[in-house]
N, C-alpha and C positions, 0 to 999 in steps of 0.2 A: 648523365649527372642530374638533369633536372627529375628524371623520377625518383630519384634517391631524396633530391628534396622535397616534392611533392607527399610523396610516400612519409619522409621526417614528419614534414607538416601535418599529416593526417593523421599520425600516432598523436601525436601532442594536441591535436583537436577533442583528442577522445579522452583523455588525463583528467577531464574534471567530474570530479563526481558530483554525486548530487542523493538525495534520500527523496523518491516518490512515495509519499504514502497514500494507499488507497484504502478508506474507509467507510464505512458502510452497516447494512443489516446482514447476515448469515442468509446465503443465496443471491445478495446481491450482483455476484460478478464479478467482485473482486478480483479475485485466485485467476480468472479463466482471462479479464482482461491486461495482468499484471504478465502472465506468463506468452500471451500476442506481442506485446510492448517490447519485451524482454528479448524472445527469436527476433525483431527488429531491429533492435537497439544494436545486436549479436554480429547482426547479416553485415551490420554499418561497422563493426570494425570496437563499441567499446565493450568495455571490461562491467560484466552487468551481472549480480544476484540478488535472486527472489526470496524472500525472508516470509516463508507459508507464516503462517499461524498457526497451523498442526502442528507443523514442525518443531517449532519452536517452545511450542507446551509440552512436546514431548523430547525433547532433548536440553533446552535452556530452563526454561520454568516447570519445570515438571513437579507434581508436589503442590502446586499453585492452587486454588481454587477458585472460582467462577464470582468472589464477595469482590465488590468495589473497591476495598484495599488490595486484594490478591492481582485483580485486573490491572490497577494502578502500575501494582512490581513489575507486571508483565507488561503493560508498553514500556515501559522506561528501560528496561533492560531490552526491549525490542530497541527504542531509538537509540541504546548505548552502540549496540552494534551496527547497527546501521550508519551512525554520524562518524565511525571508527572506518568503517569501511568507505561510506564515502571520501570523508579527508583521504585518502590515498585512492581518490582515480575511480571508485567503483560507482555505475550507476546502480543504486539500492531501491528496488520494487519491495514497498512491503503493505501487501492485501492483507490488513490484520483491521479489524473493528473499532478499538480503540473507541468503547462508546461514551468518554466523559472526557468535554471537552478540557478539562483542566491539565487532564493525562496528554491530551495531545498537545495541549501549548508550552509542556512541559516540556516537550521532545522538539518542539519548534524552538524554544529559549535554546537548549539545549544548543543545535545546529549553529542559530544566529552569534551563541557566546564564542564557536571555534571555528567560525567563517564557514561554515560547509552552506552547500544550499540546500535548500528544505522547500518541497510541495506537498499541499496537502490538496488529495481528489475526491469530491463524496463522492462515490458511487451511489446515486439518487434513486434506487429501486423501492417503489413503495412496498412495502409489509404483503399485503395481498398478491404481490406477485413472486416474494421471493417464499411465500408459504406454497405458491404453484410448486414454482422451483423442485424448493426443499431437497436442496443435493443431498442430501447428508442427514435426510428424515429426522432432523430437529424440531422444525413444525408437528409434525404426525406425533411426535411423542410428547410434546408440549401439550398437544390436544389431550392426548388418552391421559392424562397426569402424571406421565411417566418421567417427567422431567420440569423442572421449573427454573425458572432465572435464563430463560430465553429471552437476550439482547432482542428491544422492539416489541415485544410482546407482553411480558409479566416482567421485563429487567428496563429498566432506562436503556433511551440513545440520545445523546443528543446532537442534533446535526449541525455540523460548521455552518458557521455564519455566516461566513466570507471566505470560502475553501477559493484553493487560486483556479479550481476548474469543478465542474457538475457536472457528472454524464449522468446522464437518463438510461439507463443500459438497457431498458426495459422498451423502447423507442429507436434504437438502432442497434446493429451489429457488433458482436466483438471487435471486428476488424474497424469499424468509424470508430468504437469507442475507444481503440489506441489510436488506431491514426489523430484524434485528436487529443488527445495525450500527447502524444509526439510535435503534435504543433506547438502546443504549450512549451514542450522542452525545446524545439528548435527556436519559437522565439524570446526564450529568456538565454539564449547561449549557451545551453546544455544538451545539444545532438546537434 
């Protein structure tokens, strides 16, 4: 009887959702430390989806373009889902860039108006390293002129003020930079 309640207990531990935003420059780390977080969060028993940014420009915003308004629609319809999903139990990892802080306090009001919890993470990779990077040869074509309105570079970012964590990704590992991600969530009551 008592692991049937233990076990009760441990489902209802994992019920709360919460919307982690990880935001950042393109190459930062996002993606790679959102999806570490995630198989963790998974191993522990809750209910967790990754909201890419690929993904999501190409199935939810698609049509969107890369102008300061179009980016705006795009996080907001990011944070609609995500504050949708969390209210009902899901931890929500979303590595999207979200480079204008107004967009992102938007999505913070958002959460705070329907109780959900809401973090926001910079991912703190200076520019210079994430042009090393360059997963996704953003940079390289930035350079040759083959593209323009690269967030950080020729596009505004502006970086949270007072984000509720900074990792350095560019200074420690995937795995510290969830494992402290995780610290964060275990000690606000959210893992």
């Amino acid at each position: 009887m008592t692991n049937d309640h233990s076990s009760q207990e441990k489902q209802e531990k994992h019920v709360t959702g919460a919307t982690i935003w990880l935001t950042g420059l393109p190459s930062a780390g996002k993606t790679t430390i959102a999806y570490e977080l995630a198989g963790r969060l998974r191993a522990e028993g809750h209910r967790v989806e990754v909201l890419d940014g690929d993904e999501i420009r190409e199935f939810l915003s698609a049509g969107l373009g890369f102008g300061r308004e179009d980016r705006h629609t795009n996080v907001q319809r990011i944070g609609f889902v995500a504050e949708l999903l969390a209210s009902n139990g899901v931890k929500v990892l979303v590595p999207v860039i979200a480079p204008y802080a107004d967009s992102r306090e938007a999505v913070r009001r958002r959460h705070q108006k329907e109780g959900t919890a809401y973090l926001e993470v910079h991912v703190a990779t200076p520019v210079e390293v994430c042009s090393e990077r360059d997963v996704k040869g953003l940079y390289a074509k930035q350079a040759a002129g083959e593209i323009s309105g690269l967030t950080g570079v020729d596009d505004p970012y502006e970086e949270p003020e007072e984000p509720d964590l900074r990792i350095e990704s560019h200074r420690q590992t995937v795995e510290e930079s969830a494992r402290a991600l995780h610290a964060l969530l275990t000690e606000r009551g959210l893992a």
